[in-house]
N, C-alpha and C positions, 0 to 999 in steps of 0.2 A: 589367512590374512592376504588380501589383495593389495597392489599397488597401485593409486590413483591419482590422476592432476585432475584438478579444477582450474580452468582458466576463468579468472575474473573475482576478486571478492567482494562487491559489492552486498546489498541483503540476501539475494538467492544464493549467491556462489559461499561467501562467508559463511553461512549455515549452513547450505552444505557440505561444505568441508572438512567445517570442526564436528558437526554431527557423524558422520562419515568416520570420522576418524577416532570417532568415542564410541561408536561401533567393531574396532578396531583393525581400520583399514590403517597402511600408511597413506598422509596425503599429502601430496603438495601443492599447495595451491599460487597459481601464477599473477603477478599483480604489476602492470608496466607503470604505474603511478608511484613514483619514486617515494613519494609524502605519504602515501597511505601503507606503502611498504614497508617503509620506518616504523610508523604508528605498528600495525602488527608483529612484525617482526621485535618489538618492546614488551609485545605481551597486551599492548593494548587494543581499543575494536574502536575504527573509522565511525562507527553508527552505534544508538544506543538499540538495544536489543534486550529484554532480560533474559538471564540466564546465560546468555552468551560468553561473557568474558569470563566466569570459573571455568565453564567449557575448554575454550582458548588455552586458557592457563596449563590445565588440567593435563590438555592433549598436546602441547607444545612441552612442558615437562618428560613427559613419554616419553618420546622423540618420535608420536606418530605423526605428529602437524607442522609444516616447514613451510614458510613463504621462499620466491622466488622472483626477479623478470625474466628469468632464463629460462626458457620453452626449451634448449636439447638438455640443460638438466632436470627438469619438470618429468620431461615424455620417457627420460630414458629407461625407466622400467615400469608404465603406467600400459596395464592391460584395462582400462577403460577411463577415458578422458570427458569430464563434462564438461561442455560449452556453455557458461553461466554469464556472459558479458550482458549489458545494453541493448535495450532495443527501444530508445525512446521516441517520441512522435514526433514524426518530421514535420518540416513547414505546410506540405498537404494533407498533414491526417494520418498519412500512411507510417508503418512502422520503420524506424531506419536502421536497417540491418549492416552496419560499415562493419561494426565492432565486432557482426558475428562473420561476415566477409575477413576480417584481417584475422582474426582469431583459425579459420579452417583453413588458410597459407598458411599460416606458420606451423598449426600439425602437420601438415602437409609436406613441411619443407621437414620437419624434425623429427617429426616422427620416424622409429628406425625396426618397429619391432609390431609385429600384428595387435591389434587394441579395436575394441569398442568405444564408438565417438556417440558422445550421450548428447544430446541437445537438450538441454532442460531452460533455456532463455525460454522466454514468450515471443513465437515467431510466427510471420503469418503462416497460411496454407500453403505447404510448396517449398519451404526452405531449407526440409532436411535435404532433398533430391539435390537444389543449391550446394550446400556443405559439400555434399558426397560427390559434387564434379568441380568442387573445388579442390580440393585433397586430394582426389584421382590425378588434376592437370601436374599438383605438385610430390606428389610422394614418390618414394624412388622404387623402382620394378620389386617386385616380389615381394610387398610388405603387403599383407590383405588386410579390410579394416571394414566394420559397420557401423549403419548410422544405424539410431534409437533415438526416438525423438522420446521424452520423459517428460512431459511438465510439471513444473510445481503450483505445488497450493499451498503456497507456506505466507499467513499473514501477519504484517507488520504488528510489531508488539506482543506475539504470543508464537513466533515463528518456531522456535526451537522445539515448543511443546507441540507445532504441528507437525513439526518432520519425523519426531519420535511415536508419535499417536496419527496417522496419516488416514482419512476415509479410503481411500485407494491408491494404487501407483497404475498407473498410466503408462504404457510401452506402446511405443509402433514404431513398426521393422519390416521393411522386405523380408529380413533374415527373421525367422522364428527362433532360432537358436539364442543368435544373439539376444534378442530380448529376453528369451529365456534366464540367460547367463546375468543380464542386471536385474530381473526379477529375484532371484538368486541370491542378489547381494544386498537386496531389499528384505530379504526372509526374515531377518531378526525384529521385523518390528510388525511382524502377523497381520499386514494388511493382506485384503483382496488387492490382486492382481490382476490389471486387466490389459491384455495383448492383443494389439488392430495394427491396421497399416499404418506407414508415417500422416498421412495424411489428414486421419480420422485424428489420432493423439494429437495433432496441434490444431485441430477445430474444434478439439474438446476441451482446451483452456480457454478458447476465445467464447467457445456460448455457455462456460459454467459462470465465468466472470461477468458477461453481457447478462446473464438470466438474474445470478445475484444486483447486479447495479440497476435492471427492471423494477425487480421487487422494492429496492430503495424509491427509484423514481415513482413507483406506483402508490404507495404510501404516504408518499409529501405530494401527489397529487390527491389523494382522499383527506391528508389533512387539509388543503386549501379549501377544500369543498364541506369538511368538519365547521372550521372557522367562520363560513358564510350561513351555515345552516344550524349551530348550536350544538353540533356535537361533540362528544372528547374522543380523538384517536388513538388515545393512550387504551382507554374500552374497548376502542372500534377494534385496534392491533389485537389484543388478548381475546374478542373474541371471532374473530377471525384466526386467528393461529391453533385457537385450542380443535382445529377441524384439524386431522389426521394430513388432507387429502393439499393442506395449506402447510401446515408449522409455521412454529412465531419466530422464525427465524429470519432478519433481513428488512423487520417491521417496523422498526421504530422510524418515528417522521424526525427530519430535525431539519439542517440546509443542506442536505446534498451529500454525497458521496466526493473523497477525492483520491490521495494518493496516488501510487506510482504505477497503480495498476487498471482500475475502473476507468477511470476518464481514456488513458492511452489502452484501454483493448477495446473500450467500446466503440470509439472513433477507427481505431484500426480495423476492425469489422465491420466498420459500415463503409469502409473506403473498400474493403477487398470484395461486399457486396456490391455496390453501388460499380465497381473495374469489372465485374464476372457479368453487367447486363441484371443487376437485380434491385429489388425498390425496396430497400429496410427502413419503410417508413416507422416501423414501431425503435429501432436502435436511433431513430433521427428525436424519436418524441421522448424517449429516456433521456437524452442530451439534453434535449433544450429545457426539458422539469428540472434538471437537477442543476442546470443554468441560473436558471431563474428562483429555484427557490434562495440563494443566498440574496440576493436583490428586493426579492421579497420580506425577507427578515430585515432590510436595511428600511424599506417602507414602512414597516410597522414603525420606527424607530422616528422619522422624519412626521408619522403623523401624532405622534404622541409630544414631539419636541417640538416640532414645524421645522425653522430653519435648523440644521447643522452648522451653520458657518461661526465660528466663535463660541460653539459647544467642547467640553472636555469630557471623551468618551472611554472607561476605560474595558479592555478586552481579556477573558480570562480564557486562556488555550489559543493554542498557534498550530500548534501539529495539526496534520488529519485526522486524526484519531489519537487516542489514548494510546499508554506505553511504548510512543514510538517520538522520535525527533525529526521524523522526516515532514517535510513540509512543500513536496510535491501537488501540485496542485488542491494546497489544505483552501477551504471554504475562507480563512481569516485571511488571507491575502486579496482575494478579493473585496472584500467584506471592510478592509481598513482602509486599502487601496480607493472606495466609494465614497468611504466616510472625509478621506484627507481632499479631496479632488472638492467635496462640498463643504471646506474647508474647520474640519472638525478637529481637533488636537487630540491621540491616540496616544495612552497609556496602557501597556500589556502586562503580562505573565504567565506566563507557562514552566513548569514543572524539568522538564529538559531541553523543547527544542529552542529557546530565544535566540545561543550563539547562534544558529542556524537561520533562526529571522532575521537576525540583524545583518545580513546580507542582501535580504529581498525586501525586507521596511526596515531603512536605515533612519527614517527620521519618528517611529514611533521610540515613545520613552521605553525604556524596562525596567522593571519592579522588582523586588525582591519578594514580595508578598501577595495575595487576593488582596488584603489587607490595603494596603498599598494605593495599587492601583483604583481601588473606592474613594480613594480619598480624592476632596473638593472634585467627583465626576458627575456631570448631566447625568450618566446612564450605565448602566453595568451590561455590558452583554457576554453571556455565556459561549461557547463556539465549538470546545472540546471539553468530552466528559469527563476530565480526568478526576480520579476517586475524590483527591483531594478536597474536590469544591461542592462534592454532595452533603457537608457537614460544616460547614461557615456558619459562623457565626453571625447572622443575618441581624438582627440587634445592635450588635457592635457597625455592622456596616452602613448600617442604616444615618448613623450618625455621622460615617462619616462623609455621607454622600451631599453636593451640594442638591440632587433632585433623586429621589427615590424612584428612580426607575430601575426593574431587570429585565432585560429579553437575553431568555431564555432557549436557547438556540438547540439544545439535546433533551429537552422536556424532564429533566433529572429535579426540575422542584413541583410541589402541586399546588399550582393558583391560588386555592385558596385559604393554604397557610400563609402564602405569601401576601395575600390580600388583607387580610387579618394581620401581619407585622406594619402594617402601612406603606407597602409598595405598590407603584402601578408595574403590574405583570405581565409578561406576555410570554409565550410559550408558542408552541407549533402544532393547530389544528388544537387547541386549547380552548374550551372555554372562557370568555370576561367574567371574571367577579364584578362583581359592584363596587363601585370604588370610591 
């Protein structure tokens, strides 16, 4: 049994904590947010995550998982510390690392006892070196310590089943040992192991995540080009994927990619390209696809109705994705944000994140039901594929719509059942029915 602090519980630091800890380390994890410390410390979890809060429950009963704001009772017997705070995107693009700055002072000042400092935030190129002459300026004579940069690949709404089931763990260390030592404590979950310099580990989160968020852009560019040409990219994706040398992974067209991760690494790497003297015209052209296609989806909407001004539009999904509440840069803030500006009246629902909307669209209605939000709307648009809405009752909805339109935003229905109920359809790199 090791003893560990995680600074920060946000989604990387939360997950790994309580995972960490049902692996059975003791953990403490540090949290200066008074509000979110209450929340945990009750037993409950700031973010929705499945599987998470029996976790929580589970490992807090123990007495292996302990919240804190207190970094010298955190550190005082933590032989490996992970730095899990914030790195969100600053006003230039660039990543803003305050949170991991104030975070590697305070080990720094607290720290009392030799320990491995795991960096597992998403940070640029260059910030473990950072950490380690920060902690150096503040730590007191004769406590030795190393950095490990560790990234995660843990994704929202299935995070817990990624950290327990992992494709690889990722280390880089000046010190081989130390990395060694957190590979080590990674052992019970029989991934590959793989150990490079700091350096290499935190360029290998920024181009697995830039390569995934390609694949997306490249996709809802072959559906635009589907749409003009007659093809279905729902075909195109499957038979493109079923090639070995491709996989149908990352294929689906819909509007974009967003969350807390895609949009802020892609742009972070093309800011740390573009500062080093290099021309990442391809990460400028993944931006601006996956820009535009939500814009795109609003177009289709605007040529099917004409004006939007004194239409009633209503919206099913908010989050970025399915099984998550988070609504960091999700495609539907933009998307209603278009609609209201052309003065369209917005009725929603989503499954968990609305509390969460209704801070960023405070004047969109919210619904209890899919149900609901059909009722007397111009237009039903799709945004998030959450299970729910793959099985509506389209019959029922149809009546209660004042105009039978769906766009279709995750391509989760097939035209031309939909066409056949008597809607006008639209999807992404879809086919027209005849209508």
């Amino acid at each position: 049994m090791q003893h560990l602090c995680v600074v920060g519980t946000g989604y990387v630091g939360l997950v790994t904590g309580v995972c960490l800890a049902d692996l059975g380390n003791t953990v403490t994890c540090i949290e200066i947010d008074m509000h979110k410390l209450d929340i945990l410390r009750s037993g409950r979890t700031p973010i929705y995550e499945p599987g998470l809060v029996d976790l929580l429950d589970r490992n807090m009963r123990s007495g292996r998982l302990s919240f804190t704001d207190d970094y010298a009772r955190a550190l005082s017997d933590a032989t490996f510390v992970f730095i899990t705070v914030g790195t969100p995107m600053g006003d230039d693009g660039a990543a803003d690392l305050s949170q991991v700055e104030a975070a590697a002072h305070q080990i720094g000042i607290h720290l009392k006892q030799d320990a491995i400092i795991i960096d597992k935030s998403t940070v640029p190129v260059g910030t473990g070196d950072m950490v380690r002459s920060i902690i150096a300026e503040n730590i007191q004579p004769g406590i030795h310590f190393s950095i490990v940069s560790n990234p995660e690949f843990l994704r929202e709404g299935s995070a817990v089943s990624d950290f327990f089931n992992p494709d690889r763990i990722v280390l880089g260390a000046t010190d081989r040992a130390a990395a060694q030592r957190v590979g080590d404590l990674h052992a019970p979950l029989g991934a590959e192991v793989i150990i490079t310099d700091l350096r290499t580990a935190e360029m290998i989160k920024y181009a697995s995540n830039a390569f995934l968020a390609t694949r997306i852009s490249f996709i809802n560019e072959i559906a635009q080009i589907c749409e003009r040409l007659g093809a279905d990219v729902k075909e195109v994706s499957r038979g493109m994927g079923a090639d070995h040398r491709i996989g149908p992974h990352f294929l689906e067209a819909g509007i974009g990619y967003g969350g807390s991760c895609f949009p802020k690494d892609v742009l972070a790497l093309y800011h740390m390209a573009a500062s080093a003297g290099c021309h990442p015209q391809l990460l400028q052209a993944v931006m601006d696809i996956n820009h535009d296609a939500r814009y795109r989806f609003v177009q289709k909407l605007r040529d099917i109705l004409g004006s939007l001004d004194g239409t009633l539009i209503g919206v099913l999904g908010l989050s970025f994705k399915p099984n998550t509440d988070d609504m960091r840069e999700a495609p539907s803030v933009d998307i209603i944000k278009t609609l209201q500006a052309e003065g369209a009246r917005v009725k929603a629902y989503d499954p968990v994140a609305m509390e969460a909307a209704g801070d960023i669209l405070p004047t969109v209605t919210y619904c209890a039901t899919a149900y609901d939000v059909a009722k007397e709307s111009d237009a039903l648009l799709v945004v998030t594929e959450w299970n729910e809405f793959k099985q509506l009752a389209f019959d029922k909805i149809k009546t209660y719509m004042r105009r039978p339109v769906v766009l279709d935003g995750r391509n989760i229905y097939d035209p031309t059942e939909m066409t056949l109920k008597g809607f006008i359809y639209r999807g992404v790199g879809r086919p027209v029915s005849a209508e």
